[in-house]
Structure formats: structure tokens, C-alpha cells
Steps between C-alpha positions, in 0.01 A plus 500: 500500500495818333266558184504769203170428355187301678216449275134410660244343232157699630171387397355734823435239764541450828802256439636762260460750754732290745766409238513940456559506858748257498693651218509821678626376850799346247555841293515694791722269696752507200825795582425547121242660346266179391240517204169355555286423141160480572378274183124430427391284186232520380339156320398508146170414420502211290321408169455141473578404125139367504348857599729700250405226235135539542548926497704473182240305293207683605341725245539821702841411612557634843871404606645835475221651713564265761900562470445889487270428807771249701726758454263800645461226834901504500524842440232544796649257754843609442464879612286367833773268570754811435298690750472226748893471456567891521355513833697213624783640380419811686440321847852334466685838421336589836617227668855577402563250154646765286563239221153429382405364169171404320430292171205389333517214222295292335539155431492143700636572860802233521633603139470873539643471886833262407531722162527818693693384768766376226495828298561753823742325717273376761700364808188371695105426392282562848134368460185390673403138569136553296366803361210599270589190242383242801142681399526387138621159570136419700 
């Protein structure tokens, strides 16, 4: 079967790694040119309604320090997961994948992954068995 557009959710693991592979051996296979979407999501960091309750009614009020702070983290971990994904995307050109696309999101991981695979005409989700999120879960 022939595919337009492969996307691979990437959270930089070894499983990830594989489902990349995979999604190349596919692409290049394909007569037509094949896209492959690289797409890494990154997790918000949640405030429990406890947490942001107990900020709010403090005297010195510190909620929109820790928001302007949450989103300096973001801001941080999104241009080393850019970089990270730049030089993967680099690697692949060299190996011959000429249609090579990165994304970085925020958000919860299932939502953001069936939401952009709805809005850009994805023919076929590729992904590892675990990843990073097995690390969370222990």
C-alpha cells in the first residue's frame, strides 16, 4: 500500500527510534514521494486545583510566577527537543527521505496525536510499543 503522509509520535526513545526507521523503509519504498511528520508532544505540567488554590489565597500570591516560570520550562524544553529533532531530520535527508517533517505540540499525547492526524490528512500513525511515558507510569 502506497502512503501520502506517515506521521511518527516521538518522545526520543529507543522504540521511537524504531517506529522512524520503520516509517522510512515505507516512504522510501512508496513510487511517490511519501511525507514523514516527525511529531513530539510535549506534556503539560499540571496544577492540581488544590496547589493553585493554596497559591491564590496566599498573601504574596505566587501563581503567575509559577505560570511565567512553567512557561520558561516549555519554552526551554521545546527548543532542545527542536534541536534533537533538527538533527534527526538531517540524518534522514542523508539517508535519502526527502519528505521530512518535524512538529512540536503541547498538550496530552493521545489528544494532540488523533487531533493532528485528523487535521493533516494522515493515512497511517507508525509508533513505538513504550517510550519515555512507561518512565512516568512507575
Amino acid at each position: 500500500m502506497v502512503y501520502k503522509k506517515i506521521l511518527v509520535p516521538y518522545d526520543i526513545s529507543k522504540p521511537a527510534d524504531k517506529a522512524l526507521e520503520h516509517a522510512q523503509r515505507l516512504a522510501k519504498a512508496s513510487p511517490n514521494e511519501t511525507e514523514v511528520i516527525v511529531l513530539h508532544i510535549i506534556l503539560e505540567i499540571p496544577i492540581y486545583p488544590v496547589v493553585e488554590h493554596a497559591i491564590r489565597f496566599r498573601k504574596d500570591s505566587k501563581l503567575s510566577a509559577f505560570q511565567e516560570h512553567a512557561q520558561y520550562v516549555y519554552s526551554v524544553m521545546k527548543n532542545e527537543v527542536i534541536r534533537i529533532l533538527d538533527e534527526k531530520k538531517l540524518e534522514y535527508e542523508q539517508r535519502g527521505l526527502k519528505e521530512f517533517k518535524t512538529e512540536v505540540v503541547q498538550g496530552r499525547p493521545v489528544d494532540r496525536i488523533l487531533e493532528y492526524a485528523e487535521n493533516n490528512e494522515i493515512e497511517l500513525i507508525i509508533m513505538g510499543g513504550t517510550g519515555l511515558s512507561v518512565a512516568w507510569q512507575s
